[in-house]
C-alpha positions, 0 to 999 in steps of 0.5 A: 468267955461263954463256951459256944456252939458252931454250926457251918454250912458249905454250900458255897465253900471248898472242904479245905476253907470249910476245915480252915473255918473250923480249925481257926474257930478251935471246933474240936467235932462236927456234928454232922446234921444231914439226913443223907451225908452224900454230896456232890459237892467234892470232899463233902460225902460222908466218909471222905469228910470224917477222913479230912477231918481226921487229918486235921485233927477234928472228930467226926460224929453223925447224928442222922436223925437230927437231919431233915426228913425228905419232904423237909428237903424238897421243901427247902430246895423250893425255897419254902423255909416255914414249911421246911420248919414246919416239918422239921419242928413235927420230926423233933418228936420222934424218939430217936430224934430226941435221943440224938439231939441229946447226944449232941447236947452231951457232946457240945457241952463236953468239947468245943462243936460245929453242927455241919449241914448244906446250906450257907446262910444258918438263918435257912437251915435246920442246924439254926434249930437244932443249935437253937435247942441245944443252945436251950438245954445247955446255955451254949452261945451260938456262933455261924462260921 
């Protein structure tokens, strides 16, 4: 079976289903995306979630610059998903951009990962570029949870 890169988002789900997903999925780290690791959504801001996650056993690493600079985001939250794109593909060529997506390759190659940013659908979301790079630089399968 070829290895795989997860991504997960949790729009729409409770830290304990989203943690049951990626224990059943056999995720060993997630790759936390976002720009801003704060939520309001419970169990989802960034230190509370790396403590869960530790709990159940799974490493945390965030890697903000692989998230979506503001005007991206305001995009996004207007529902304009080419130009969230559009923004995002522009942020890819800034170096630390480049180092930590890197990174995250050299991480998903070594142990099994889950990219992790807000949005339910990965169709919507610029962890399905990142996974779609990564995928590209290491022949990983992609798999959404």
């Amino acid at each position: 079976m070829a290895k795989t890169l997860a991504t997960i988002g949790y729009e729409k789900a409770t830290q304990a289903d989203v943690i049951g997903r990626l224990k059943s999925a056999g995720v060993e780290v997630v790759i936390d995306v976002r720009a801003v690791p704060s939520s309001r959504r419970a169990g989802f801001s960034k230190t509370i979630l790396a403590g869960s996650l530790h709990d159940a056993g799974i490493d945390y690493v965030h890697l903000r610059a692989l998230g979506t600079p503001k005007p991206g985001r305001d995009a996004a939250r207007k529902g304009h998903t080419a130009e969230m794109h559009a923004i995002y593909e522009k942020h890819l060529e800034e170096p630390k951009t480049q180092f930590e997506l890197a990174e995250a390759a050299d991480i998903a190659k070594e142990r099994k990962a889950a990219l992790l940013c807000y949005e339910a659908e990965a169709a919507g979301c610029h962890r399905r570029i990142v996974a779609d790079l990564i995928r590209d630089k290491t022949g990983l399968s992609i798999i959404d949870l």
